[in-house]
Each structure stands twice: as structure tokens, then as C-alpha cells.
N, CA, C and O of each residue as an XYZ file, in Angstrom:
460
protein
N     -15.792     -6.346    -10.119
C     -14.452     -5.963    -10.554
C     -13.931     -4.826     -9.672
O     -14.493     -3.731     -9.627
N     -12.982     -5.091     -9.066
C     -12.137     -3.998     -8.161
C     -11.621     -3.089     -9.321
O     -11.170     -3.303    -10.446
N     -11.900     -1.909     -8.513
C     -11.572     -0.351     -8.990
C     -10.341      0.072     -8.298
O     -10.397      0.175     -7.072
N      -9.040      0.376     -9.019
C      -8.261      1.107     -8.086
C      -7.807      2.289     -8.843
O      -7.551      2.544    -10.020
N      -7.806      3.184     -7.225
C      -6.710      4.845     -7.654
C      -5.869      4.800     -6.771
O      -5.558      3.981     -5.906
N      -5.357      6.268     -7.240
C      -4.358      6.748     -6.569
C      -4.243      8.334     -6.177
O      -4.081      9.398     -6.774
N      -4.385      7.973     -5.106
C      -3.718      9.787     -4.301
C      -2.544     10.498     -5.136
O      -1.760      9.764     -5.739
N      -2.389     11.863     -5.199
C      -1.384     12.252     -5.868
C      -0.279     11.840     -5.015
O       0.559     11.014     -5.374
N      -0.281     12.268     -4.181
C       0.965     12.090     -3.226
C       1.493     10.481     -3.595
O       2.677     10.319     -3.892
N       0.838      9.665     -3.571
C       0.946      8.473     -3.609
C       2.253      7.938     -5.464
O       3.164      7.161     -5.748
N       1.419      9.012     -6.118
C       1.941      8.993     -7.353
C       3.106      9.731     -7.633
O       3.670      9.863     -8.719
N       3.469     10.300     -6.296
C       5.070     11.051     -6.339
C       6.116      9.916     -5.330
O       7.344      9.845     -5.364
N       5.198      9.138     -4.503
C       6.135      8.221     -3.417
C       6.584      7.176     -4.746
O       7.792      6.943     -4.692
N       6.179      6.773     -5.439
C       5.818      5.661     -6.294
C       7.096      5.608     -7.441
O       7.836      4.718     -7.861
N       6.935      7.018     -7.695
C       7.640      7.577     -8.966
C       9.384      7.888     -8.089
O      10.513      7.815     -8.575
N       9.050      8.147     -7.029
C      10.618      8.451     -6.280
C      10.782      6.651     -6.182
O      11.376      6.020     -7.056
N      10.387      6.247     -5.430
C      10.913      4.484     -5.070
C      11.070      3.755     -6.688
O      12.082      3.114     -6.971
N      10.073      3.926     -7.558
C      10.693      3.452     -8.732
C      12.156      3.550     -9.530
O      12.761      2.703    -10.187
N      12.514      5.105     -9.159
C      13.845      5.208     -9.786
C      15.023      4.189     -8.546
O      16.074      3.809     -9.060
N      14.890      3.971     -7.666
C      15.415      3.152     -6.638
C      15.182      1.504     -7.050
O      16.016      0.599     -7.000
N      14.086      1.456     -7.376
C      13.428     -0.123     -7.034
C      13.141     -0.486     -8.777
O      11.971     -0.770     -9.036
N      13.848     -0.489     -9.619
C      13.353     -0.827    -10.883
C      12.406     -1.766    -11.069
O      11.875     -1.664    -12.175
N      12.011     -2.611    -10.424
C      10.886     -3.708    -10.576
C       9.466     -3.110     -9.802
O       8.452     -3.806     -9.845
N       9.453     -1.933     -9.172
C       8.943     -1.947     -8.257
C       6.913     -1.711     -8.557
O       5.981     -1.999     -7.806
N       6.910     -0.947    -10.267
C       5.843     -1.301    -10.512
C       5.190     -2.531    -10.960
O       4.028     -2.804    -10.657
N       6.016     -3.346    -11.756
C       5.510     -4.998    -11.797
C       5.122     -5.390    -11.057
O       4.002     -5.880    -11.204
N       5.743     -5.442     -9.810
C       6.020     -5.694     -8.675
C       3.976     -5.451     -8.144
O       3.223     -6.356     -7.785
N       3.756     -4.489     -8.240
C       2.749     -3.703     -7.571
C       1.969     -4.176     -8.388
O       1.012     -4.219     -7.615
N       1.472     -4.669     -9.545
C       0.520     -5.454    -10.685
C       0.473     -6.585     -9.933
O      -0.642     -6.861     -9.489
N       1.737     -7.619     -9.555
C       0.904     -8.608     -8.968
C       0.150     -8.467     -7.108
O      -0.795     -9.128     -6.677
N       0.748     -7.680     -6.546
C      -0.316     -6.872     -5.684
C      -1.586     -6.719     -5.729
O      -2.293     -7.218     -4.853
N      -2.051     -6.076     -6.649
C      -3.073     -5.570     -7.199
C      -3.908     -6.825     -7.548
O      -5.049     -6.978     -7.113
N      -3.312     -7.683     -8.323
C      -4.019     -9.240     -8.475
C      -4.423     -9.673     -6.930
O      -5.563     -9.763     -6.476
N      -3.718     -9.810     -6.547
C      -3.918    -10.630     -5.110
C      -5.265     -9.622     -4.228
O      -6.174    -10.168     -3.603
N      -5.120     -8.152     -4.361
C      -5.836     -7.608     -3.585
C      -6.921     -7.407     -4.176
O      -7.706     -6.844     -3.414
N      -7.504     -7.668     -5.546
C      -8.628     -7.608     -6.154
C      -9.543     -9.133     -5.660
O     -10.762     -9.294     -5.705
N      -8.713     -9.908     -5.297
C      -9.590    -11.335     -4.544
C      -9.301    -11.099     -3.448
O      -9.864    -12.031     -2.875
N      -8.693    -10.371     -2.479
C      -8.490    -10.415     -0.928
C      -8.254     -9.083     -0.805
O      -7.032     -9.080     -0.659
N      -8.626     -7.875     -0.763
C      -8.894     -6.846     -0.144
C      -8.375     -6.694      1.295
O      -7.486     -5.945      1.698
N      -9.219     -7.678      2.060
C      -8.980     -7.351      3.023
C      -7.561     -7.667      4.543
O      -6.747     -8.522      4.196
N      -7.359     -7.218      5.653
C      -6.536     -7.249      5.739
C      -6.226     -8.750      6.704
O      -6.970     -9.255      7.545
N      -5.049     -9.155      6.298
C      -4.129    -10.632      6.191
C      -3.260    -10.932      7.329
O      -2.520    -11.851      6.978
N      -3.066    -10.657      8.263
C      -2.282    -10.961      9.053
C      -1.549    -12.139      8.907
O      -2.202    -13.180      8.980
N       0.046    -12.249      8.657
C       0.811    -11.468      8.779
C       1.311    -10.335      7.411
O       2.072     -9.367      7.391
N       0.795    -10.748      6.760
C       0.878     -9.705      4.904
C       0.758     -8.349      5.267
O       1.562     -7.437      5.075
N      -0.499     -8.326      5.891
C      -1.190     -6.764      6.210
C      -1.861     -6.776      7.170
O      -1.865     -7.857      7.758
N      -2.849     -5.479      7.874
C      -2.640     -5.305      9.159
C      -4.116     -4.332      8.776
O      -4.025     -4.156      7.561
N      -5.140     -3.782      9.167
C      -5.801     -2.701      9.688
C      -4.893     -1.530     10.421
O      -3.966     -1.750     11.200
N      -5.239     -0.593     10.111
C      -4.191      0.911     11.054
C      -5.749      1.129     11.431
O      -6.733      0.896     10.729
N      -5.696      1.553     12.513
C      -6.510      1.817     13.887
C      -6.267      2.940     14.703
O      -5.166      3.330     15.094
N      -7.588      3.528     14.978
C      -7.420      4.387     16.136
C      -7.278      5.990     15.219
O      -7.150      7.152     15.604
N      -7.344      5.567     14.318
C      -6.957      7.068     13.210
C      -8.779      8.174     12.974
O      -8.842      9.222     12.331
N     -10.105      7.433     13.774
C     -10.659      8.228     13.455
C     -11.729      8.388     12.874
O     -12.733      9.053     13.128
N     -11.294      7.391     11.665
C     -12.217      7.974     10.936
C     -13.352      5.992     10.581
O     -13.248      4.935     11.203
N     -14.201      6.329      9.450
C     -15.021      4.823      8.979
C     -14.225      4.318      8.405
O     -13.651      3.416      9.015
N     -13.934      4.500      7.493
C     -12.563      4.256      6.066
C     -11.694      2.997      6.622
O     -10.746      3.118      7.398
N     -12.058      2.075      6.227
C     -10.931      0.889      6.220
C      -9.961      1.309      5.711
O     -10.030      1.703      4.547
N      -8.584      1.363      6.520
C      -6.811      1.710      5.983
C      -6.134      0.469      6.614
O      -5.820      0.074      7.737
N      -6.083      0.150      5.631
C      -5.097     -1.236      5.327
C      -3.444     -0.729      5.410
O      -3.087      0.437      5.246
N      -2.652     -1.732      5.664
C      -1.093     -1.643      5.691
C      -0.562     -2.913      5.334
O      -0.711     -3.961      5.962
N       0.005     -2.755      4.384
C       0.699     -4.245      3.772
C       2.347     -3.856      3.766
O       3.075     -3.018      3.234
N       2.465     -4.949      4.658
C       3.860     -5.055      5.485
C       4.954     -6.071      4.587
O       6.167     -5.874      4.655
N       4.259     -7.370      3.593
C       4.880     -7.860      2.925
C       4.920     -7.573      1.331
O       4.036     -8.106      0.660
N       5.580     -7.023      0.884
C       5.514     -7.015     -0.624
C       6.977     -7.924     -1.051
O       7.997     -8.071     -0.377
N       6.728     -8.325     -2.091
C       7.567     -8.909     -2.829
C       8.595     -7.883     -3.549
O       8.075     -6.874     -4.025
N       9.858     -8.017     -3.667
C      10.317     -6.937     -4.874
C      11.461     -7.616     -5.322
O      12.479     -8.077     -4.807
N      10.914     -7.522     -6.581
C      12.606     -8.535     -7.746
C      13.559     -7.737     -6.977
O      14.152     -8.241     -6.023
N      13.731     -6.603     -7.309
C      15.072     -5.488     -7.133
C      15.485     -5.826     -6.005
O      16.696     -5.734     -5.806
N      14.518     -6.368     -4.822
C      15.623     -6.892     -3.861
C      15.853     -8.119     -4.082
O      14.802     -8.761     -4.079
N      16.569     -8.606     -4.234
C      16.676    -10.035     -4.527
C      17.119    -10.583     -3.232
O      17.846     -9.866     -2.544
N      16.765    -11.828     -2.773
C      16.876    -12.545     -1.599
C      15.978    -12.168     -0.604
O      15.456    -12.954      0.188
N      15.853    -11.333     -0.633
C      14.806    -10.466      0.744
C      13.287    -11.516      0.533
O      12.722    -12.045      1.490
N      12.877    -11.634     -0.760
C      11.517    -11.944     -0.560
C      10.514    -11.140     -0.334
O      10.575     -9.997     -0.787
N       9.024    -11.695      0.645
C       8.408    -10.752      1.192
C       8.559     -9.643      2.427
O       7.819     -8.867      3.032
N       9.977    -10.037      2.437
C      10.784     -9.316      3.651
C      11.671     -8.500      2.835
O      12.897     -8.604      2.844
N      10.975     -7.657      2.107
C      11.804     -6.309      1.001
C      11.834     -5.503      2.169
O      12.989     -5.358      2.567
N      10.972     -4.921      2.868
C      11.064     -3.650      3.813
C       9.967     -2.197      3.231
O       9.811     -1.050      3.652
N       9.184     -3.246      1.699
C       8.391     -1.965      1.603
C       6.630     -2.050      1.992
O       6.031     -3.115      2.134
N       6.116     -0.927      2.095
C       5.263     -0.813      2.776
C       3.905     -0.212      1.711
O       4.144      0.492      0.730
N       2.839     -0.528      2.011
C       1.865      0.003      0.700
C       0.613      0.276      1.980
O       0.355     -0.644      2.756
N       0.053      1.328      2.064
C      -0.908      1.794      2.738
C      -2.167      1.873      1.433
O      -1.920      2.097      0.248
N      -3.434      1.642      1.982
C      -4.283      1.726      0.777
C      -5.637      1.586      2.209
O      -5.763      1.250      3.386
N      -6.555      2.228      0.796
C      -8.502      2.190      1.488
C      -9.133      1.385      0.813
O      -8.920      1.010     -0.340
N      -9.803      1.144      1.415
C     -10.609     -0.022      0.813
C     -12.036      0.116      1.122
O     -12.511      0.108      2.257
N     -12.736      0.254     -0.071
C     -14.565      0.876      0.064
C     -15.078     -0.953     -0.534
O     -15.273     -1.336     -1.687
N     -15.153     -1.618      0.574
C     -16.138     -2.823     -0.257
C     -17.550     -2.493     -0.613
O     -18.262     -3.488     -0.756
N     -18.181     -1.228     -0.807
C     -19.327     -1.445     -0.912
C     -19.231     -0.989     -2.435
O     -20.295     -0.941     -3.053
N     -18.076     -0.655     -3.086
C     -17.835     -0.020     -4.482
C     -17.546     -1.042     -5.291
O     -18.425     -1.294     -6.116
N     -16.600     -1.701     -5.311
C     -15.589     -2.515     -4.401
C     -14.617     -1.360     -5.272
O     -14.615     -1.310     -6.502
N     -13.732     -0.376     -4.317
C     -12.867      0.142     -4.760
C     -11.267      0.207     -3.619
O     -11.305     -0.041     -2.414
N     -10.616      0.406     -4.015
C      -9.109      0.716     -3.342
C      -9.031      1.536     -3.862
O      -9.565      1.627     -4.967
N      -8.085      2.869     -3.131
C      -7.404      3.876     -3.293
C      -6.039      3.839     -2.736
O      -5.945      3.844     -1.509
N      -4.832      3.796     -3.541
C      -3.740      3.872     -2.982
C      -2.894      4.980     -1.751
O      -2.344      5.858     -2.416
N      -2.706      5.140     -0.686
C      -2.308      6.139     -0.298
C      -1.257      6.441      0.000
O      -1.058      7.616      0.308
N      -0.168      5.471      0.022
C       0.996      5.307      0.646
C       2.104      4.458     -0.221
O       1.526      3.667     -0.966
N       3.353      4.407     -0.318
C       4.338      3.781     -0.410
C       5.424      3.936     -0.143
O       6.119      4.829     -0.628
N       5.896      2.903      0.882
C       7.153      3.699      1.004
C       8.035      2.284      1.750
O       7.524      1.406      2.444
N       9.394      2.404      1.373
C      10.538      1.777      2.400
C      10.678      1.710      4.031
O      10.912      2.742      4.660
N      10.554      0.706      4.551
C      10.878      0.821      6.071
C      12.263      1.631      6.400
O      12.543      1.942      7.558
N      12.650      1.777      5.888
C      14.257      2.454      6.168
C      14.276      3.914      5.967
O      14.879      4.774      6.609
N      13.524      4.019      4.985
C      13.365      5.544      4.675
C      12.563      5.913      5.792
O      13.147      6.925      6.179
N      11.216      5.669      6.859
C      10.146      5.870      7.243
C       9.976      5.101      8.103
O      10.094      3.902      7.848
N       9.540      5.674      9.810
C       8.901      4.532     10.351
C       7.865      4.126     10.252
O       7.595      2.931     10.130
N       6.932      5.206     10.291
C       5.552      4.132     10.129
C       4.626      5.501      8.687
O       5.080      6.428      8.017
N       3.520      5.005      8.800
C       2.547      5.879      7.555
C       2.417      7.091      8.138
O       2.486      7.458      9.311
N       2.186      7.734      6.962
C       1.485      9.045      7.146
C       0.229      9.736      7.607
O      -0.367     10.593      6.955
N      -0.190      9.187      9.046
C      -1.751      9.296      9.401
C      -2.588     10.682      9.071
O      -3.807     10.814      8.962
N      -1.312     11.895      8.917
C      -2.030     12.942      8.439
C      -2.078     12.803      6.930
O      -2.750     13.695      6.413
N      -1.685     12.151      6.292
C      -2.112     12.191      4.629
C      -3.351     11.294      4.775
O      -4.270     11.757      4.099
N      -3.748      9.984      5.530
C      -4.515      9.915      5.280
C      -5.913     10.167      6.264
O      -7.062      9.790      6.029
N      -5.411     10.918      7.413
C      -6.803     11.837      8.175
C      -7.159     13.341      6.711
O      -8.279     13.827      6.552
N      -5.884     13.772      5.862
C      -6.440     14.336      5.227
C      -7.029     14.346      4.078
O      -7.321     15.433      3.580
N      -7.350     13.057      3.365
C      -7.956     12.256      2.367
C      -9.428     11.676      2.738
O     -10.457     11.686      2.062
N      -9.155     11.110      4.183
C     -10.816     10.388      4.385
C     -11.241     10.897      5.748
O     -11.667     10.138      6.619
N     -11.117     12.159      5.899
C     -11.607     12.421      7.034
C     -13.085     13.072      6.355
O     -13.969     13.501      7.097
């Protein structure tokens, strides 16, 4: 059974995009389904981030679904950064955020989490 948390930071990106994205935690439940049987990363869904350093598998999921956008599909524009310990089997959330708001993740939030 997959274990997931969350970074604080993660739980303030979440709580700001929710008042924006009203669906946006449902939204993230069926996520969570999908990534409790596939963890790992999907090309084109999600991606490995590289070159950051450290052991820590950091995943980037490039497609999410979101009601609130309607028509967009998996082409909403939001972005979910997360770790992934298969030997726990756990995820830790680290990231969320809009392509528009942000170009890419926060490599110092997460060099300062799993370094």
C-alpha cells in the first residue's frame, strides 16, 4: 500500500491553487489512484528531473487532468513534482503549481528536502 505526504510548502502551493482551481483536490485523489499502481515516471504524463544531485527519485507530472479547466484536458498547464521511495513504497508531495504562474520546479525546495 502506497504511503503519501506532504511538504509544508507543498500544503501552502495546494491551498493557494485550490482557491483558483475549485476541483483541483478531487482532481489530485484520482492522481494519487493512478500513482499508487504506477509511481513511476511515464513519459509523456511525467518525466524524472535530473542532474539535481541527489539519490531521491523526483518525478514531474506534466499532465494532470482538471474539471475547472474544462476543455484543456490533460493539457490543464498544471504541474505536480513528487519523491518517490519504492523501497517504502512511499511518495512525498513537493510541488504544485501552474505553468503560467512558473517555469519550471523549485530545485532548491527540493535540494532542500532530500539532500
Amino acid at each position: 500500500m502506497m504511503k503519501f505526504e506532504e511538504i509544508e510548502p507543498y500544503k501552502k502551493d495546494l491551498k493557494g491553487l485550490s482557491k483558483k482551481y475549485k476541483t483541483l483536490q478531487d482532481d489530485l485523489v484520482l492522481v494519487k489512484r493512478v500513482l499508487e499502481f504506477s509511481p513511476n515516471a511515464r513519459p509523456p504524463f511525467s518525466f524524472h528531473i535530473d542532474n539535481l544531485g541527489i539519490e531521491t527519485c523526483i518525478i514531474k507530472v506534466k499532465k494532470i487532468a482538471c474539471r475547472s479547466l474544462k476543455g484543456r484536458g490533460v493539457n490543464s498547464g498544471l504541474r505536480l513534482v513528487y519523491a518517490y521511495f519504492p523501497d517504502e513504497p512511499m511518495i512525498v508531495f513537493i510541488e504544485v503549481y501552474h505553468k503560467n504562474d512558473k517555469e519550471n520546479e523549485d530545485r532548491e525546495r527540493i535540494l532542500n528536502h532530500f539532500r
